[in-house]
C-alpha positions as CSV (number, residue, x, y, z in Angstrom):
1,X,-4.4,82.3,-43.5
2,X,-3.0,79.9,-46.4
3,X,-4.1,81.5,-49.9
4,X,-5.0,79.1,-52.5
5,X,-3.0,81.2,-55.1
6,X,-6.3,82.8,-56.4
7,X,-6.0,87.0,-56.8
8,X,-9.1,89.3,-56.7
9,X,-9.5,93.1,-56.8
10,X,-12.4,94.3,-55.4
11,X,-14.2,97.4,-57.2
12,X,-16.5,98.8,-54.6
13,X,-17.4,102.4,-53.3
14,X,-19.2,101.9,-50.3
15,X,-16.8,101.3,-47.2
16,X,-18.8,98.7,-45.4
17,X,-19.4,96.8,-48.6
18,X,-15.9,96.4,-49.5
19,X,-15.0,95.6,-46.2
20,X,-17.7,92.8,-46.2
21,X,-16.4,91.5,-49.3
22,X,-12.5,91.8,-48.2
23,X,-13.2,90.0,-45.4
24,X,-15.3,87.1,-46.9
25,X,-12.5,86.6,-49.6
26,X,-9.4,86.4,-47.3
27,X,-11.4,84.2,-44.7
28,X,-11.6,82.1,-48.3
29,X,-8.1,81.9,-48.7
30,X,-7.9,84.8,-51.7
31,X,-5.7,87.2,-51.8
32,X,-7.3,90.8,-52.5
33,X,-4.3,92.3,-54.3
34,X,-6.1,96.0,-54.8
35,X,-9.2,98.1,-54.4
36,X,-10.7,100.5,-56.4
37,X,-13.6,103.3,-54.9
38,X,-14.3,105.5,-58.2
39,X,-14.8,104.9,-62.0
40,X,-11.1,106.3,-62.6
41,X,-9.5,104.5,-59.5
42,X,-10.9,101.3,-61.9
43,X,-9.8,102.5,-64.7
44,X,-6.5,102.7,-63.5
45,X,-6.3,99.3,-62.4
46,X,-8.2,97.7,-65.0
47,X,-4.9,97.2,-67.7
48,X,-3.2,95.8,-65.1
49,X,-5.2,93.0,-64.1
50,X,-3.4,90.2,-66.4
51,X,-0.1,91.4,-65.5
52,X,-0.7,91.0,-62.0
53,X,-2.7,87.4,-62.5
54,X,-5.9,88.7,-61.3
55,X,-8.4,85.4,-61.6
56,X,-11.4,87.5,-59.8
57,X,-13.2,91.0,-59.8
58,X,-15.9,91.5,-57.7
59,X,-17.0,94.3,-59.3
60,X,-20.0,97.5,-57.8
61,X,-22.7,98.5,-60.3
62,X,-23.2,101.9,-59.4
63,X,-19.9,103.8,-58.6
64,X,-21.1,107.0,-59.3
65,X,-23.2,109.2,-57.0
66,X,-26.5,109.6,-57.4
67,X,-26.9,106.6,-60.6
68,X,-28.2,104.0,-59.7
69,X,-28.6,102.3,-62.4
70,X,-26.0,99.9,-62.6
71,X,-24.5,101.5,-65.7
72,X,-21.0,102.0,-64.1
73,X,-20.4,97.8,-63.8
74,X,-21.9,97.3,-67.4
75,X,-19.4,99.7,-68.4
76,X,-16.3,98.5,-66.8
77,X,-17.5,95.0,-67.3
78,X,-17.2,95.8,-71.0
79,X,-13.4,97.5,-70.4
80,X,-12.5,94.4,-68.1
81,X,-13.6,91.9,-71.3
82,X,-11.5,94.2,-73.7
83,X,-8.5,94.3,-71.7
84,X,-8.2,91.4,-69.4
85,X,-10.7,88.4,-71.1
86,X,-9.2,85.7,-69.1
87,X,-10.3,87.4,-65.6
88,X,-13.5,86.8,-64.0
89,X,-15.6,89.2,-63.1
90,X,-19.1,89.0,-60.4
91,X,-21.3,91.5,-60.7
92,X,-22.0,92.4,-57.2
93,X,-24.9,94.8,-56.8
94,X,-28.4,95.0,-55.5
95,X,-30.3,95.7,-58.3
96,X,-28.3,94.9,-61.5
97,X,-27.1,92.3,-63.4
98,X,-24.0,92.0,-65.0
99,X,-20.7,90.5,-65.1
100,X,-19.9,86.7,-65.9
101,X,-22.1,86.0,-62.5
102,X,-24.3,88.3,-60.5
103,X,-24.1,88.1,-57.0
104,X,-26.9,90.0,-54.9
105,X,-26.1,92.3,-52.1
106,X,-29.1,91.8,-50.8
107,X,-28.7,88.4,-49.5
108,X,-26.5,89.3,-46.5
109,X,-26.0,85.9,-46.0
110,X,-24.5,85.3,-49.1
111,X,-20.2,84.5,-48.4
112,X,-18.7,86.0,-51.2
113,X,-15.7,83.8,-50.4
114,X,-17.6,80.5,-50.7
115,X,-18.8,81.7,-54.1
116,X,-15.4,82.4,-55.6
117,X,-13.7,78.9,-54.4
118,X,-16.7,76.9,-55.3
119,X,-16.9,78.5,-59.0
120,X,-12.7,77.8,-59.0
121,X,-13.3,74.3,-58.0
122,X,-16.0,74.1,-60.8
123,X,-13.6,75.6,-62.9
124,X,-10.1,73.8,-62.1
125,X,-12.8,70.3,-62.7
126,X,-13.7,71.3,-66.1
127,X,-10.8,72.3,-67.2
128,X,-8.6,68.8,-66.2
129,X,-12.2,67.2,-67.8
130,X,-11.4,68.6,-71.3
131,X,-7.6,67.8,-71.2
């Protein structure tokens, strides 16, 4: 599979989920370069993310057992900003909304993959627009 040079790590508890969204990025051509399953797994990876040119998070809201409230991606979403402004982060959750671009879970349909090349093409557009 040719890679388009764009890096995501994928923040995601649930198995089947981060397997969905693995898949749906590589078939895309992105390279997922790491996974996190808990709040402190995250929180490990989080400082690295510009030193390993991460472009993309897809990023869980509720990483926590039992909360389901979405707090957990509003929270990291705020340490991702902090650390690592450049990268993009989609919320991905079923309830939620947060992160530079929500993405539902719900719509099973939905290709992750699609999403993240079509918002780089947007992106790589605008940006030789404004030079």
């Amino acid at each position: 599979m040719k890679t388009h040079g764009i890096r995501a790590v994928i923040i995601e508890d649930k198995f089947e989920e981060r397997s969905r969204a693995r898949k749906s990025l590589e078939e895309a051509g992105i390279a997922v370069i790491a996974e996190a399953t808990t709040l402190d797994e995250a929180r490990v990876i989080i400082p690295k993310l510009t030193e390993l040119s991460v472009n993309y998070v897809i990023l869980d809201g509720n990483l926590s057992e039992n909360d389901m409230s979405g707090n957990d991606g509003r929270v990291l979403f705020d340490e991702i900003r902090l650390q690592a402004h450049e990268t993009v982060v989609f919320g991905w959750s079923k309830s939620s909304r947060f992160g530079d671009i929500s993405v539902s879970k719900r719509d099973k349909e939905a290709d992750l993959g699609k999403i993240v090349t079509d918002f780089e093409t947007s992106r790589s557009c605008y940006s030789k627009e404004r030079k």
